[in-house]
DRENBAMAR-345687 format. One line per field, with one value per residue (C-alpha): residue in three letters; chain; x, y, z. Coordinates in nm, 2 decimals, decimal comma. Each point is the difference from the previous one (the first is absolute). Layout:
code [ALA  ...]
unit [A  ...]
east [X  ...]
north [Y  ...]
up [Z  ...]
// end
This chain:
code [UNK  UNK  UNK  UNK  UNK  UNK  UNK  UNK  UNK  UNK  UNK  UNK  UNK  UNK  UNK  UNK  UNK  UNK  UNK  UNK  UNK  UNK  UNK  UNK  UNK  UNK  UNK  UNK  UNK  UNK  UNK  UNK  UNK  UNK  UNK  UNK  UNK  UNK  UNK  UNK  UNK  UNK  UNK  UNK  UNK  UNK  UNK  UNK  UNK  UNK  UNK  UNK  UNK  UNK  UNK  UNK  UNK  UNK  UNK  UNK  UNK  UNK  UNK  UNK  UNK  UNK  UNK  UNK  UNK  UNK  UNK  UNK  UNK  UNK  UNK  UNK  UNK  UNK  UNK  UNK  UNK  UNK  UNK  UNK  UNK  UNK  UNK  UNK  UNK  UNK  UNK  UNK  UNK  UNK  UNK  UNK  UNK  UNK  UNK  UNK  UNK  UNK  UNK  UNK  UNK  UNK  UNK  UNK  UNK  UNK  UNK  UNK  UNK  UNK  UNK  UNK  UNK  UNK  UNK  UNK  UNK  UNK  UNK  UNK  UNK  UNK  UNK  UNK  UNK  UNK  UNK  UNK  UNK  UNK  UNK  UNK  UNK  UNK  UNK  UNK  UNK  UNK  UNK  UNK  UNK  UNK  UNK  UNK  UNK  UNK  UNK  UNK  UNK  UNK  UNK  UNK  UNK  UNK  UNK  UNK  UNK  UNK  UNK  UNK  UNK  UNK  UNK  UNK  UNK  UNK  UNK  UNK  UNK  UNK  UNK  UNK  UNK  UNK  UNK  UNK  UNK  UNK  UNK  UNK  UNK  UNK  UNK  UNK  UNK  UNK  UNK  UNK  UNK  UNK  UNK  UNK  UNK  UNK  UNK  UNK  UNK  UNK  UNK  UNK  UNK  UNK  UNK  UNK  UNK  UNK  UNK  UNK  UNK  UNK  UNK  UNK  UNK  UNK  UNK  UNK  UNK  UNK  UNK  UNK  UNK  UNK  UNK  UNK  UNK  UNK  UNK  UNK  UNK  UNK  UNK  UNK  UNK  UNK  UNK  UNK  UNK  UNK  UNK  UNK  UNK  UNK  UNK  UNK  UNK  UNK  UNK  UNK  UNK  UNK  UNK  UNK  UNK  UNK  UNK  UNK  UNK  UNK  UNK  UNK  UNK  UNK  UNK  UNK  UNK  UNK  UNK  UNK  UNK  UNK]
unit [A  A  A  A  A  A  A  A  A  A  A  A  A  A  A  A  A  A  A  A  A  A  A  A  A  A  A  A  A  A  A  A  A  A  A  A  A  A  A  A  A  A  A  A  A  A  A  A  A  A  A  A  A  A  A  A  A  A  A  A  A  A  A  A  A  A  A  A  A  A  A  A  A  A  A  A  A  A  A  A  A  A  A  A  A  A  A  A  A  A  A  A  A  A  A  A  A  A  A  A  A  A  A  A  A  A  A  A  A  A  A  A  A  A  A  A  A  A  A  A  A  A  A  A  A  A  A  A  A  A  A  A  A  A  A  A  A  A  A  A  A  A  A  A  A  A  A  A  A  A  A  A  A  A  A  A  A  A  A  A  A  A  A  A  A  A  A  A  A  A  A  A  A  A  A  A  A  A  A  A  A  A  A  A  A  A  A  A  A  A  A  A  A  A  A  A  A  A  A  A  A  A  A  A  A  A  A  A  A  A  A  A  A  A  A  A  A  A  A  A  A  A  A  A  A  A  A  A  A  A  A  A  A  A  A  A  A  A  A  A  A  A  A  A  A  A  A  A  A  A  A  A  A  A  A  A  A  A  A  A  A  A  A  A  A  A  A  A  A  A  A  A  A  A]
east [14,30  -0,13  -0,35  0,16  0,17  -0,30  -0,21  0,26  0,06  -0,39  -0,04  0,30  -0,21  -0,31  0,19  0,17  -0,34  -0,12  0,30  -0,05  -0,37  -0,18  0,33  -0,13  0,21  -0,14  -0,33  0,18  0,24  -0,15  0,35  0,27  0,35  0,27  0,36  0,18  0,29  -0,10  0,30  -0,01  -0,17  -0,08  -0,15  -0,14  0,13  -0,27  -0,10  -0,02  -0,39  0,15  -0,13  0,21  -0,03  0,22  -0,02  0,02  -0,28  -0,22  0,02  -0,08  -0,30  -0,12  0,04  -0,22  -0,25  -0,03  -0,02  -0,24  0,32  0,11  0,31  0,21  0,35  0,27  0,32  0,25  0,40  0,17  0,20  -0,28  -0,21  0,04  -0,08  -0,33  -0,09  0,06  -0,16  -0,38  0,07  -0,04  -0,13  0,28  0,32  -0,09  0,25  0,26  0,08  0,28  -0,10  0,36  0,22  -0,31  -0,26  -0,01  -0,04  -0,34  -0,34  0,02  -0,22  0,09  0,25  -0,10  0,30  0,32  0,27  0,39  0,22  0,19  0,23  -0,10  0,31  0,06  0,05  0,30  0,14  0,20  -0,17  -0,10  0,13  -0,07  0,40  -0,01  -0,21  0,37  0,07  -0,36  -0,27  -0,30  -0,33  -0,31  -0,23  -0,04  -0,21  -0,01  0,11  0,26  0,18  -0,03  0,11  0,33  0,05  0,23  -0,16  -0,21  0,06  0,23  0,17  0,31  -0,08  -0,08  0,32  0,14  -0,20  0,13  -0,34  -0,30  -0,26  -0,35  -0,26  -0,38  -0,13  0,08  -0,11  0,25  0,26  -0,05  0,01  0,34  0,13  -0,17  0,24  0,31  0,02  -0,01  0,09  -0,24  -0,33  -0,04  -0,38  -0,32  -0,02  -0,39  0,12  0,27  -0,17  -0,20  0,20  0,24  -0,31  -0,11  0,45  0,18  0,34  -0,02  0,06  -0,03  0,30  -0,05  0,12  -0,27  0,08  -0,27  -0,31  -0,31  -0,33  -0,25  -0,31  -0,25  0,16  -0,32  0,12  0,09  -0,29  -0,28  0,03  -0,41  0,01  0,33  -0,27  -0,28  0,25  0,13  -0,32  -0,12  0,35  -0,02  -0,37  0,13  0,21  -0,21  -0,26  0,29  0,04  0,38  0,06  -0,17  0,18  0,36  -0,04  -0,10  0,31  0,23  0,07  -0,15  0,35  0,02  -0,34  -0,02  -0,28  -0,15  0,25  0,08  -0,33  -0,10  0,22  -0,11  -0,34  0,09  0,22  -0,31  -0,27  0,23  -0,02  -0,35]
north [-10,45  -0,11  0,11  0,33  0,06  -0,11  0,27  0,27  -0,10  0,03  0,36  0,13  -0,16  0,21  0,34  -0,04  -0,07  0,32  0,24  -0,15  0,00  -0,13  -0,07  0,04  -0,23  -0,32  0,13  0,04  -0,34  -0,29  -0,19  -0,01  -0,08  -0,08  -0,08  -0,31  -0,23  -0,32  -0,15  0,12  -0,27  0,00  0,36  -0,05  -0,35  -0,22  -0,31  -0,30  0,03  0,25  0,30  0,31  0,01  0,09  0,23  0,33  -0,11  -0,15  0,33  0,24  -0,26  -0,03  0,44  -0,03  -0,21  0,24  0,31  -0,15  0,00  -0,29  -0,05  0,00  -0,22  0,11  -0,21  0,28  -0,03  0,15  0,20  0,19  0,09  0,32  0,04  -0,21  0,24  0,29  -0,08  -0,08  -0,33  -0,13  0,22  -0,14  -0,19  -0,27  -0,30  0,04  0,36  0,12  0,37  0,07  0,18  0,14  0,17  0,31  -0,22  -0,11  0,09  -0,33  -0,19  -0,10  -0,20  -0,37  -0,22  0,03  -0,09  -0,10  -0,11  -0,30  -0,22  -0,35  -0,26  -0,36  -0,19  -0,13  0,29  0,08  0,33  0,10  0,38  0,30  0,00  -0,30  0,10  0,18  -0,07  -0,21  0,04  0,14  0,04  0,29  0,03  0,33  0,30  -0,13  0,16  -0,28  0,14  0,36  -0,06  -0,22  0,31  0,29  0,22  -0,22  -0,12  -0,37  0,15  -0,03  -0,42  0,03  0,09  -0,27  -0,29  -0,11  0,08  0,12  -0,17  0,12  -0,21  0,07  -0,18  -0,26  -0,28  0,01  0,10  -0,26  -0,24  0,14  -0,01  -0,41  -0,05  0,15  0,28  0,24  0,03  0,17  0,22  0,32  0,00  0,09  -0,24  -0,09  -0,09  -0,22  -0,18  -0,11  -0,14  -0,21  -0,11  -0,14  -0,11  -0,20  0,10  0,36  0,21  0,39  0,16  0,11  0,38  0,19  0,27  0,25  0,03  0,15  0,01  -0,05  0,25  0,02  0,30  0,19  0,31  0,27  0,18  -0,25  0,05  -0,02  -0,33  -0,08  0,09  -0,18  -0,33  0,09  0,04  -0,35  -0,15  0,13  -0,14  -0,34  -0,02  0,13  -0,30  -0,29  -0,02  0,10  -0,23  -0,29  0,04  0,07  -0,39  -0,11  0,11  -0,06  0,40  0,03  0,15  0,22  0,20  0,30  0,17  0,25  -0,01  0,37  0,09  -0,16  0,12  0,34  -0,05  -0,12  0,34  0,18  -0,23  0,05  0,39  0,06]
up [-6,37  -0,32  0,10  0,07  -0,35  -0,16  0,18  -0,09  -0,35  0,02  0,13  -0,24  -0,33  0,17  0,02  -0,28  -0,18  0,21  -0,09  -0,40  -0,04  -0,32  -0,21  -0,37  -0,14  0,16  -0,17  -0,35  0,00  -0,15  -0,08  0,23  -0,24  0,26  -0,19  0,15  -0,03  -0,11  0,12  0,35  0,24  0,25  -0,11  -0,36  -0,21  -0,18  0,16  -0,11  -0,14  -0,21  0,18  0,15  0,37  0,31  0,32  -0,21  -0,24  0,24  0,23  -0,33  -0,08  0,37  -0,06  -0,27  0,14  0,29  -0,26  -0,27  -0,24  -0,27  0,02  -0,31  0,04  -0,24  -0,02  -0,04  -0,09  0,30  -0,16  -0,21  0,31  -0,02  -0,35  0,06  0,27  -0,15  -0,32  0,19  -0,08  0,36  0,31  0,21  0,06  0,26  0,06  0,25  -0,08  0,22  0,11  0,13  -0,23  -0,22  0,28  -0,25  -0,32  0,04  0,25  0,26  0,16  0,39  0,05  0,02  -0,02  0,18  -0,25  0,02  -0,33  0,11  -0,19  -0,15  -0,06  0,00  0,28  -0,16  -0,11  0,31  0,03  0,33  0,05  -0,25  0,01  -0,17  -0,32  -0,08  -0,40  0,02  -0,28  0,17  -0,21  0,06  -0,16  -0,26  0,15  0,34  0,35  0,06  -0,33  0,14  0,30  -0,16  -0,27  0,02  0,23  0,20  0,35  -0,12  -0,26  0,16  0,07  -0,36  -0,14  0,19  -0,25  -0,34  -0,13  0,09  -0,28  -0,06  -0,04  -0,13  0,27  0,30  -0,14  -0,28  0,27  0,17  -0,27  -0,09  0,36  -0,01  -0,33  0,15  -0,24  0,32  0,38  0,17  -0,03  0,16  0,09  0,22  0,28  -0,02  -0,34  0,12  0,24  -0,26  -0,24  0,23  0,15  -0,36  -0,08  0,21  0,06  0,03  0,29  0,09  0,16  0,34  -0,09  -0,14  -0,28  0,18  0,11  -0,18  -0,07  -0,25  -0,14  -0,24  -0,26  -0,16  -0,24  0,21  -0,11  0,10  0,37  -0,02  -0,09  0,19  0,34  -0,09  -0,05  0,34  0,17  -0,12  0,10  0,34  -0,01  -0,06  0,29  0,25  -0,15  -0,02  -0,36  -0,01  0,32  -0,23  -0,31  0,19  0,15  -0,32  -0,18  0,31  0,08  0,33  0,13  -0,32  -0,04  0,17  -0,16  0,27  0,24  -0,04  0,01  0,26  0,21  -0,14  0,12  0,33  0,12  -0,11  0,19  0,29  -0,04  -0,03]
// end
């Protein structure tokens, strides 16, 4: 089976390639700049040697590699992506961008994650339902889908109402030390996220009802669709060659990637017509 998705994640690169041709911007980029969250591991963070790294940065350097690019990481503040990409300042926003709720907002890449926003509590708290969060202190962090789903409008607003606050934060990390201190309940956040910092704290737990499910894309602006296809084109490359399957074990989100999928499946109806 995996032979099989391989070989159709293959022939859709090849006509996409075909249906393209020569794109001129792979000819004209030099620099890749892809804006990340620094404070987003497992999907960009620095590690401990003091260099940025995760599954998002790897796959836009493992992109470049394939496209004769240098990539350019930019630590970004979440909440001033949209100003960086609209200034030029970076090409794209690449770190666990949710695509749901803003499909008109920006020029995406495939889908390659498949995303839910969970909750992250104590396991002493004596939270276990979403019921329970009732009166609780629940943090977010600014900019981020969690907080647009959990503001008026968005799909738990109504759950949101229900907390004593909702508290942004500028990232998880200081959430989480704020949640560690007592200062709040819960955190309202993306579960690839999660998983990895209760891996890394003991005493944490996500609750078994998820806030939605989601998933994640590479935003370009929505008038660089030319470079938004030749990104895709490599990325489908790099499944069909195992780079994606690689990296997805490394970072522990076998069950999460998804980059392809639709594509493949694509390719297949129209193998089986011909």
């Amino acid at each position: 089976m995996k032979k099989k998705l391989m070989a159709a994640t293959m022939a859709a690169a090849m006509a996409l390639s075909m249906t393209m041709g020569t794109v001129s911007m792979a000819d004209e980029t030099t620099t890749f700049t892809v804006g990340f969250d620094a404070e987003y591991p497992p999907y960009g963070y620095m590690d401990d040697d003091g260099e940025y790294t995760g599954f998002d940065l790897e796959l836009a350097q493992a992109v470049c590699d394939l496209l004769g690019w240098e990539l350019v990481k930019t630590p970004i503040d979440w909440d001033a992506k949209d100003m960086e990409l609209e200034s030029g300042a970076i090409d794209c926003i690449w770190s666990g961008f949710t695509i749901n709720g803003r499909e008109d907002d920006y020029a995406w890449s495939y889908p390659y994650v498949d995303n839910s926003q969970v909750i992250v509590v104590s396991e002493e708290s004596g939270i276990t339902s979403l019921d329970d969060l009732a009166g609780k202190i629940v943090g977010v962090q600014a900019a981020s889908a969690a907080l647009e789903l959990l503001s008026d409008g968005g799909d738990q607003a109504d759950l949101a109402v229900t907390f004593g606050t909702l508290q942004e934060f500028a990232d998880y990390n200081t959430a989480f030390v704020e949640l560690q201190a007592g200062s709040i309940d819960a955190i309202a956040m993306d579960v690839g996220v999660a998983q990895y910092q209760i891996k890394e704290k003991e005493g944490y737990i996500i609750l078994d009802e998820e806030l939605n499910s989601e998933q994640y894309g590479v935003g370009f602006r929505t008038d660089d669709e030319e470079l938004r296809d030749t990104v895709n084109e490599a990325l489908l490359e790099l499944v069909a060659d195992g780079t994606v399957d690689e990296l997805a074990e490394k970072y522990e989100l076998s069950d999460m990637v998804c980059l392809g999928e639709g594509i493949v499946d694509e390719a297949e109806t129209e193998a089986e017509t011909e």
